[in-house]
N, C-alpha and C positions, 0 to 999 in steps of 0.2 A: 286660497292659501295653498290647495296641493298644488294647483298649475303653477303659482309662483315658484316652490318648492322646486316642482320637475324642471320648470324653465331653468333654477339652477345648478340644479343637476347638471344638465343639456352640457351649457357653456362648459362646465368643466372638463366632461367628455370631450367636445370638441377642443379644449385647449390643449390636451392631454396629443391627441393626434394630431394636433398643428408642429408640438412639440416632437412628437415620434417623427412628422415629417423630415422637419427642419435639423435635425440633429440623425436620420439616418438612410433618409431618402425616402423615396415610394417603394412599392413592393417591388414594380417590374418599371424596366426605362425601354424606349425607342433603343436602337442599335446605330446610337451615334455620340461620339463623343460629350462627354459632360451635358447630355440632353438636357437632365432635368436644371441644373443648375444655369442653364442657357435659355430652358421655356419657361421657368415657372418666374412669377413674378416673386421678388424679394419680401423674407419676411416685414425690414421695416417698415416697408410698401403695405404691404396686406396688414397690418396694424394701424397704420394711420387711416388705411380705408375703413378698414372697421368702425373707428374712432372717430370716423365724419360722418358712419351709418348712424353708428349712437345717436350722435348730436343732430342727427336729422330726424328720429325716431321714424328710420324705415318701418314698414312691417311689410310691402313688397318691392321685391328686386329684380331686372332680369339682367341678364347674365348672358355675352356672349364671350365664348373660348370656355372649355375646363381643362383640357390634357391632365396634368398635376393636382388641381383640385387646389392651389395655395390659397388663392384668391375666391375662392367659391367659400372653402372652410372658415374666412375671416368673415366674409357674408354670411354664412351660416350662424356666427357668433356674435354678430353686430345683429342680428333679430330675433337670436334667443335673450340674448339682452335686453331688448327694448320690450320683447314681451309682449307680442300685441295677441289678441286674442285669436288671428289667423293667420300668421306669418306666412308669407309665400318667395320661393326662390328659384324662379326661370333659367334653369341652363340650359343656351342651345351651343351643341359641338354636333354636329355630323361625323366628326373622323371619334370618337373617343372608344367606339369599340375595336374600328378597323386598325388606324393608329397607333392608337394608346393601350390595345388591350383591357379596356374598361379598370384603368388604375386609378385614375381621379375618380371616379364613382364607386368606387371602392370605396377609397377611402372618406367619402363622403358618409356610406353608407356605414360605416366602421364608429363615426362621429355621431350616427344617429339622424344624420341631416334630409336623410331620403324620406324621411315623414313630413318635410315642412315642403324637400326639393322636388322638383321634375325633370328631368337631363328628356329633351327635346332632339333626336338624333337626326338633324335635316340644315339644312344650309339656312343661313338669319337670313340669307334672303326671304325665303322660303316661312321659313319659321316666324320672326317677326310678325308679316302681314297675316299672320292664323291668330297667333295672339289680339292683334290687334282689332280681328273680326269677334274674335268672341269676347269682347269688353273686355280686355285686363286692362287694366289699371299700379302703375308702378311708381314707387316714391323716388324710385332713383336705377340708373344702371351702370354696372361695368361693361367695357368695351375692350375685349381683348381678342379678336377674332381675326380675318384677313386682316392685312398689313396693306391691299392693294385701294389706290385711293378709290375707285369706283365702289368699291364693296366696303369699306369704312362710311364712307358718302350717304349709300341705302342704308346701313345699319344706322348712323345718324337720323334720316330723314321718317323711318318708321317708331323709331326709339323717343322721338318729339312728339309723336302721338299718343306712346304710348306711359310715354311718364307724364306723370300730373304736371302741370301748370305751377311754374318758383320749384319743380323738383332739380335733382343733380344728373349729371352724366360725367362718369368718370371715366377718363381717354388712358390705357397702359399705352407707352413707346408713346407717348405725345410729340417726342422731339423728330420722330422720323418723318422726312417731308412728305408723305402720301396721305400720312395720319394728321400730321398740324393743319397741312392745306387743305382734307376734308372740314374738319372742325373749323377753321377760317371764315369758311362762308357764311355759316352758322352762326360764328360771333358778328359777320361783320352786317349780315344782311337779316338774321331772323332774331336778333339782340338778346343771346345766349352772352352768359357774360362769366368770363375766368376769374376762380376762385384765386389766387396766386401764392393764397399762404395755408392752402388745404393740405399739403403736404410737406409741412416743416421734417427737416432732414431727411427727407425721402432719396431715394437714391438721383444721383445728380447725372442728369446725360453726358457723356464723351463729347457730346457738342455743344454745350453751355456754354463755353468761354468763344468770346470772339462772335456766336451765331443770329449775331441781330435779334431777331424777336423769338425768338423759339424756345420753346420753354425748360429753364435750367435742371426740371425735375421731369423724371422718368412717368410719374404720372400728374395729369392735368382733372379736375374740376372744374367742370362749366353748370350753372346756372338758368336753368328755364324761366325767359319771362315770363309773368303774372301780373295781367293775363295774356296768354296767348294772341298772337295775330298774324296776320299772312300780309307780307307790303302789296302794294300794289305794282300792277303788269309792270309800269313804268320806271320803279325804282329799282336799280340796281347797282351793289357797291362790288368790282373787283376783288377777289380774292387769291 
């Protein structure tokens, strides 16, 4: 009963600062026009991720990109919710102190989140396969890190090992081509399969109308088959 108790507590804290975010910024921004409101991902966004955490009853996440902290904060509240008995939260950013001046973990820490989280300061190249050697194990991850498709691509290719088996991978900028075309191969060749109504009224990309297959919402939901498998040398589907 008390851990139930504190885990409600948690949430409200953390709601309290998603709130103070969203209505007055971070404490400190980058020295570039409307940074924050240009890097952080949007609150309806970071609610509906939460709200797919919920319903998946995460208890570990990892986490590439924090700068802002919007999206790590709604992660943070989507497993105080679920309440599991050892919640865990993987952020890796390499740039968040150089940067960011450690604003997102900040405000993490502000939220109380730094007890569940680990901020990982080294490139997912990098970071990922460390995780990945010492057993973790993840129900699901966001992907918000390079934009460039090679480095989308590894962060995919370790991030399959390292989320369970029918776990999620959620893609932010899914519509930008570097990002769909890594995610691509994935659906087309390792049968990762698109959520497509994981983010009802999510923010709607600039290139939705008119862009063939690309995805009309700013964030994407992909699906790990269960059980896992590797095709063979010989099969391969264009991406």
């Amino acid at each position: 009963m008390a851990m139930a108790a504190e885990g409600r507590g948690g949430v409200a804290r953390v709601r309290e600062v998603r709130r103070r975010l969203a209505e007055e910024g971070p404490p400190r921004t980058r020295d570039r026009e409307a940074d924050f409101e240009t890097v952080t991902v949007p609150g309806r966004d970071c609610d509906l991720l939460r709200d797919l955490l919920i319903l998946e009853g995460a208890r570990t996440v990892a986490e590439v990109g924090l700068a802002y902290a919007g999206s790590a904060l709604a992660i943070g509240e989507a497993l105080l919710t679920v309440d599991p008995p050892r919640p865990r939260h993987f952020v890796i950013d390499p740039f968040q102190k150089r940067d960011w001046c450690d604003a997102g973990w900040d405000l993490m820490r502000s939220a109380g989140l730094d007890t569940i989280a680990s901020l990982i300061l080294a490139p997912s190249s990098i970071a990922l396969p460390r995780l990945l050697a010492a057993g973790v194990t993840a129900d699901a991850a966001f992907v918000d890190g390079s934009h460039r498709f090679h480095e989308v691509f590894v962060d995919l290719y370790f991030l399959r090992k390292i989320v369970r088996p029918g776990g999620l991978i959620v893609l932010d900028d899914a519509w930008a081509p570097s990002v769909l075309t890594a995610a691509r191969y994935y659906e087309r060749n390792l049968g990762w399969t698109v959520l497509p109504d994981a983010f009802p009224g999510g923010t709607a990309t600039a290139l939705a109308a008119g862009s063939g297959d690309r995805p009309a919402r700013r964030c994407q939901a992909m699906r790990l088959p269960d059980p896992s498998f590797e095709p063979p040398f010989e099969e391969f589907t264009a991406f």
